[in-house]
C-alpha positions as CSV (number, residue, x, y, z in Angstrom):
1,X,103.3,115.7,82.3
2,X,103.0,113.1,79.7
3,X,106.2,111.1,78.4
4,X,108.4,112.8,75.1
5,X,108.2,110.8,72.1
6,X,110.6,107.7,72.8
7,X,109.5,107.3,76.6
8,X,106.9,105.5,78.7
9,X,106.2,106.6,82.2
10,X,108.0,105.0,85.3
11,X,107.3,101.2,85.5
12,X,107.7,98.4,88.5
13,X,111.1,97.9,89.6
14,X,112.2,94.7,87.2
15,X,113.4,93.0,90.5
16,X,111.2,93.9,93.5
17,X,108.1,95.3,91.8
18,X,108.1,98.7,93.9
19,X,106.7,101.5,92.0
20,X,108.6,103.9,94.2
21,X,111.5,105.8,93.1
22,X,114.1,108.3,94.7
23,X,116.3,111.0,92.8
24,X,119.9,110.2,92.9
25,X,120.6,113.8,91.5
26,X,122.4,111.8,88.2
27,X,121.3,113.2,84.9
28,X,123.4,111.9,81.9
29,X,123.1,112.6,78.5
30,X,122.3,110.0,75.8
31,X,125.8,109.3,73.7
32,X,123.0,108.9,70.6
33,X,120.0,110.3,70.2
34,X,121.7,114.2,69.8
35,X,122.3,114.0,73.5
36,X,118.5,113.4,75.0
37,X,119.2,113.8,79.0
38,X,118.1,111.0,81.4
39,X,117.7,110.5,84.9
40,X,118.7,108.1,87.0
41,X,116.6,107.5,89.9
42,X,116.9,104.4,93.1
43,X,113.9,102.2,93.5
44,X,113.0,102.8,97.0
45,X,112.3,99.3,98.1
46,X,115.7,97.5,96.5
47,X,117.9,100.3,95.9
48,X,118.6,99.3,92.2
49,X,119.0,101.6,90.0
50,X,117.1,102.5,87.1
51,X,117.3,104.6,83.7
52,X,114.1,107.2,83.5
53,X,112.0,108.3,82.0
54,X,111.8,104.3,80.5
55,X,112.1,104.3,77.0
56,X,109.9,102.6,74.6
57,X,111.1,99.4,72.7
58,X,110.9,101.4,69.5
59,X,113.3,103.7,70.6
60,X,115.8,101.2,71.5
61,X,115.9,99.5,68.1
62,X,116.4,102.7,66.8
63,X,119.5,103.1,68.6
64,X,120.7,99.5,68.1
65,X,119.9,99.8,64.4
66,X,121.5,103.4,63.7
67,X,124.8,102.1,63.8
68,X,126.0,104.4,66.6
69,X,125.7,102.4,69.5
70,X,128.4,100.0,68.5
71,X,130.8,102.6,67.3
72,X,130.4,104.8,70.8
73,X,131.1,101.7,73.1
74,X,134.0,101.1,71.4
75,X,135.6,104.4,71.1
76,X,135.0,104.4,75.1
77,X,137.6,102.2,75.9
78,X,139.9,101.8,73.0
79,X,142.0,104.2,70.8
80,X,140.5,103.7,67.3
81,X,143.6,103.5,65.8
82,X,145.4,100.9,67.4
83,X,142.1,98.7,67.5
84,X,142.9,96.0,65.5
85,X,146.3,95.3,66.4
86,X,144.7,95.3,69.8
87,X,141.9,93.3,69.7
88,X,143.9,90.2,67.4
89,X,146.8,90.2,70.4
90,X,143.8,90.4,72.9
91,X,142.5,87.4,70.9
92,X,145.8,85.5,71.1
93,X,145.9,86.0,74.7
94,X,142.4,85.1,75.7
95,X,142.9,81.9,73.2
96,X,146.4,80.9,75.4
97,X,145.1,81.5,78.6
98,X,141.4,79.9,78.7
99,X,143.1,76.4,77.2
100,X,145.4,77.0,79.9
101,X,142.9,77.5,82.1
102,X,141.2,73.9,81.5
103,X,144.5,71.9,81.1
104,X,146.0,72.3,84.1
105,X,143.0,73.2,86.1
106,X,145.0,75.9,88.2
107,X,147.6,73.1,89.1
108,X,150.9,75.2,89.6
109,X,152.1,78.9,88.9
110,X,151.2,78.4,85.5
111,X,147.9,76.6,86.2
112,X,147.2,79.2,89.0
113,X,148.0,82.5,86.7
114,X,146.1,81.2,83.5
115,X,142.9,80.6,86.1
116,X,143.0,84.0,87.5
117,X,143.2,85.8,84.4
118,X,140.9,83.8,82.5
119,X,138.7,84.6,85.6
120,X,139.0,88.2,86.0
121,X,139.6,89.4,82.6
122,X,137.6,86.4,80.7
123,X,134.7,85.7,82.8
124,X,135.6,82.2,83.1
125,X,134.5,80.0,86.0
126,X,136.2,78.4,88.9
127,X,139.2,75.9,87.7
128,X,138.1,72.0,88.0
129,X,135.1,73.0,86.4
130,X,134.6,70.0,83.7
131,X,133.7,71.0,79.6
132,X,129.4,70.4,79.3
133,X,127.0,71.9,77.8
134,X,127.5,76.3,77.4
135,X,124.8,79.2,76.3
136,X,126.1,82.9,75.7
137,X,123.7,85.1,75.7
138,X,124.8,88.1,73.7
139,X,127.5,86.3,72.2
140,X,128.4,88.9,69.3
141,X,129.9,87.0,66.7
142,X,131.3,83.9,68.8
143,X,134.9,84.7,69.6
144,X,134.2,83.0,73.6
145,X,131.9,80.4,72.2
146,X,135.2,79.4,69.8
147,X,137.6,79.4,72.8
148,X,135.1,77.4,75.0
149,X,134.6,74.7,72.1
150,X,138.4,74.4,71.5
151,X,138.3,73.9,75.1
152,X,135.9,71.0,74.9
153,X,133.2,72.5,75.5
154,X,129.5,72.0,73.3
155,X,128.5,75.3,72.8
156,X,125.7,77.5,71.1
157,X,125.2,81.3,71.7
158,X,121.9,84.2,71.2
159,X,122.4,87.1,69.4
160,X,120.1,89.9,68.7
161,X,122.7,90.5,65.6
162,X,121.7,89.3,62.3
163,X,124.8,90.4,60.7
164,X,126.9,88.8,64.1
165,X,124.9,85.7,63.9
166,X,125.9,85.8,60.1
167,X,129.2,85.9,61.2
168,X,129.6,83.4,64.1
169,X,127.7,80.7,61.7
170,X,130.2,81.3,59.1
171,X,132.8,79.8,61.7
172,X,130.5,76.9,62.3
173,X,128.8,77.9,65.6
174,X,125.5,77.7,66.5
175,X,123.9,80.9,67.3
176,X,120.4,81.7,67.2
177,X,119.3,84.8,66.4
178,X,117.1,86.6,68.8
179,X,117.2,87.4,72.5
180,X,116.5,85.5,75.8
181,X,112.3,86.1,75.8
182,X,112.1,83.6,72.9
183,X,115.3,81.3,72.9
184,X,114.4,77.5,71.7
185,X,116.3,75.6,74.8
186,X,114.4,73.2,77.3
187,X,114.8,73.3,81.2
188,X,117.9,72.3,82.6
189,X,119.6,72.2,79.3
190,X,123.1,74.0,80.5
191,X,126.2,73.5,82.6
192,X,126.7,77.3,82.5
193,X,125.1,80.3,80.7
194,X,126.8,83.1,80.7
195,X,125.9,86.9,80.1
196,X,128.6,89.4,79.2
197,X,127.3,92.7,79.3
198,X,124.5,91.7,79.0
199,X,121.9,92.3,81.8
200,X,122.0,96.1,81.8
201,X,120.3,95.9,78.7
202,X,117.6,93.5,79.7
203,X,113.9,95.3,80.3
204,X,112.7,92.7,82.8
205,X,115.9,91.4,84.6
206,X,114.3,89.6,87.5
207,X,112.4,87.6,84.7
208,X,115.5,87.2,82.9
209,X,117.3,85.8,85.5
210,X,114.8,83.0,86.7
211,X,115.1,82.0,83.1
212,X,118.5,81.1,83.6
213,X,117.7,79.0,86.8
214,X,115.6,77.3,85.0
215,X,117.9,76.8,81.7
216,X,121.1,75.5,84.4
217,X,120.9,71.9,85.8
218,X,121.0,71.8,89.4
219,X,124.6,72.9,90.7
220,X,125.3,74.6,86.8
221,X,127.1,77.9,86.8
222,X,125.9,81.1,86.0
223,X,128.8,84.0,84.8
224,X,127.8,87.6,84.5
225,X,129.2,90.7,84.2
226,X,127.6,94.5,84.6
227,X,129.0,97.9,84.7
228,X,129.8,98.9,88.5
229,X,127.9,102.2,88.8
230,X,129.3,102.5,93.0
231,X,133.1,102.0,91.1
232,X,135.3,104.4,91.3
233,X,135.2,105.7,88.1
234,X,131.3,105.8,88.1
235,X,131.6,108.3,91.4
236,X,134.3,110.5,90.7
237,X,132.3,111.7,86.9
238,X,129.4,111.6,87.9
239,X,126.5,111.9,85.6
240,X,129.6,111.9,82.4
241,X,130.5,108.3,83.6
242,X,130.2,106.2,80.0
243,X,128.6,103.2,81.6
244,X,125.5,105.4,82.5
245,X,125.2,104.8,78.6
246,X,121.4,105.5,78.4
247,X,118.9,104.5,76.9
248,X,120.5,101.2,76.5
249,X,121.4,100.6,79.8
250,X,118.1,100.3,81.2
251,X,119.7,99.2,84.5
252,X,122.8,100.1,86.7
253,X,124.0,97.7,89.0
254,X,126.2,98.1,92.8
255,X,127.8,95.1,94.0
256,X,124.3,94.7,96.6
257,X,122.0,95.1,94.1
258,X,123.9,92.6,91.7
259,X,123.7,90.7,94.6
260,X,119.9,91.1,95.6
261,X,118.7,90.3,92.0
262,X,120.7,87.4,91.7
263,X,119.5,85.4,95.3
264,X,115.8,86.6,94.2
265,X,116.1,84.3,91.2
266,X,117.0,81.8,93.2
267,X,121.0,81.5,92.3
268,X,124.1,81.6,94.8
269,X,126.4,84.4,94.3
270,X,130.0,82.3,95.0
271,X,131.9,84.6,93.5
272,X,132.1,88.0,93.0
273,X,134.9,91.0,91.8
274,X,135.6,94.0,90.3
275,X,137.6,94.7,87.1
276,X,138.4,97.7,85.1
277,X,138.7,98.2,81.3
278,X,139.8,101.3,81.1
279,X,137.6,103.5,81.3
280,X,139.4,106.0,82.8
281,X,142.0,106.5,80.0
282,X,139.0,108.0,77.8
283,X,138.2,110.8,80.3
284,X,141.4,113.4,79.3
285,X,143.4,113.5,76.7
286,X,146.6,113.4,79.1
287,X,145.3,109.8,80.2
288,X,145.6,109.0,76.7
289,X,150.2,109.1,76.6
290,X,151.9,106.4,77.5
291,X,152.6,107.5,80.6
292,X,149.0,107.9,81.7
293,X,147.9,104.9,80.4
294,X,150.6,103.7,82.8
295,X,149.4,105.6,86.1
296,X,145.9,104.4,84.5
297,X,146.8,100.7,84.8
298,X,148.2,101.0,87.8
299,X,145.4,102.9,89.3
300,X,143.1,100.3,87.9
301,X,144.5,97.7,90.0
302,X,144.2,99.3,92.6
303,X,140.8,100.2,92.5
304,X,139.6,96.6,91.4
305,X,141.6,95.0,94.4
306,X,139.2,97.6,96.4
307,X,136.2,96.3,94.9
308,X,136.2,99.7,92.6
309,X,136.8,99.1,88.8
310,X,134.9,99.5,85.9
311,X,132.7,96.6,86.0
312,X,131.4,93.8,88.4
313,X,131.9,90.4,87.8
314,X,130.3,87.1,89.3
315,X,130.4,83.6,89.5
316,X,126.7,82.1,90.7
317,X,125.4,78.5,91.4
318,X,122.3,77.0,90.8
319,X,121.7,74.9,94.0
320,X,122.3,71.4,94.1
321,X,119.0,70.3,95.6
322,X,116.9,73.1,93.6
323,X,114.1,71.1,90.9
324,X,115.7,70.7,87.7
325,X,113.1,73.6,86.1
326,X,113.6,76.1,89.0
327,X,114.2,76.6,92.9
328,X,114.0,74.2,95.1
């Protein structure tokens, strides 16, 4: 049966290059595209997980460019009407606790609590690590890259967003516009690179990632995060889970797999946790009152201490000894 309109047929796994795919029984529906169903199906050599059928590139920049896509992730995890309030006092907060973060270099209670938060919540590194040179890929419109440079840090960002890259250069950061494939930088350029949310949008994220080896100077720090499709959340709904969010998330990572793809492109995983964004608080209306969002939170914790939220989180080295364009 040839592929609808939209959809090329099943392709090499992006990682291990197996062809071979197993049914995981998970069917969700496209949040754009008037509901289109998907499948998500295991490669059979790796395990990772992959959206199918794979759709074309034209399709995707339909959905990027419709507008939708942006308005749907939102909506998952925040009430629309108190998001503003909410994302200026998440603003404050991220501001207070990454300079925190670097100036006491987790010396103390106050050292110690600003370095877990700003890891776990803010996907920065280990404390003691020293301001160099930063990349975001996927930066939006440079609210991290702002924090890092007030933190010391020289920074510049990729966008695919013309109207974010408007927006961060209007703040005077330097974001290019356009995506990893084509980015201007020469080997061993960065300290750390970092991809928030990133990588589950990425066609080819084997290639992607050797990229990165070969943009970090030997010992530099890679920070990613991905949605956890083997959290909690992701097993108890099933094919309704929102981080499915097909066709842009052409791939769905389990803390192994995460794992796997990253030690394939030649990177040390040294850190690695879950953390939930509230995903659950969208899934029924009761969730919504103050109440649930309470049990929500709490649950949340709970789950992340289990290695269960939302999302996975890590913290990966290039090796010491590795060349400075690659592995070792």
């Amino acid at each position: 049966m040839p592929p609808r309109e939209g959809m090329s047929s099943s392709r090499a796994c992006p990682v291990c290059g197996d062809v071979r795919r197993q049914p995981t029984g998970l069917d969700p529906r496209s949040p754009y595209l008037r509901g289109r169903q998907y499948h998500v199906v295991r490669c059979a050599r790796c395990g990772l997980l992959l959206t199918d059928p794979w759709p074309t590139a034209e399709l995707l920049r339909q959905v990027y460019d419709s507008g939708d896509y942006y308005s749907t992730v939102e909506a998952s995890t925040t009430d629309s009407s108190n998001r503003p309030l909410i994302e200026r006092a998440r603003g404050i907060i991220r501001s207070l606790v990454v300079r925190h973060h670097f100036a006491l270099g987790g010396a103390g209670y106050r050292g110690r609590l600003a370095s877990f938060v700003a890891r776990r919540r803010f996907g920065w590194g280990p404390p003691g690590m020293s301001p160099g040179r930063l990349l975001d890929v996927g930066c939006g419109d440079g609210a991290f890259l702002l924090d890092a440079r007030h933190a010391g840090w020289d920074v510049v960002g990729i966008e695919t967003s013309r109207i974010a890259v408007e927006n961060a250069a209007r703040i005077g950061l330097q974001v290019d516009s356009g995506s990893l494939e084509d980015h201007p930088f020469g080997p061993a350029e960065f300290d750390v690179v970092r991809l928030w949310s990133v990588l589950e949008h990425v066609p080819d994220v084997g290639l992607a990632l050797h990229e990165i080896t070969k943009l970090l100077r030997p010992g530099g720090w890679v920070i990613l995060q991905v949605p956890n499709a083997d959290g909690f959340t992701a097993r108890m709904t099933g094919s309704r889970w929102p981080g499915w969010d097909v066709p842009a998330h052409l791939v769905h990572f389990t803390r192994k797999t995460f794992e796997r793809a990253v030690r394939t492109a030649g990177m040390l995983p040294m850190e690695i946790h879950s953390c939930s964004v509230g995903t659950m608080a969208g899934l029924h209306p009761l969730l919504k009152s103050t109440p649930g969002r309470a049990a929500v939170f709490l649950m949340d914790q709970v789950f992340d201490l289990l290695g269960a939220g939302d999302t996975l989180m890590m913290f990966a080295r290039k090796p010491l000894d590795a060349g400075l364009s690659g592995k070792s």
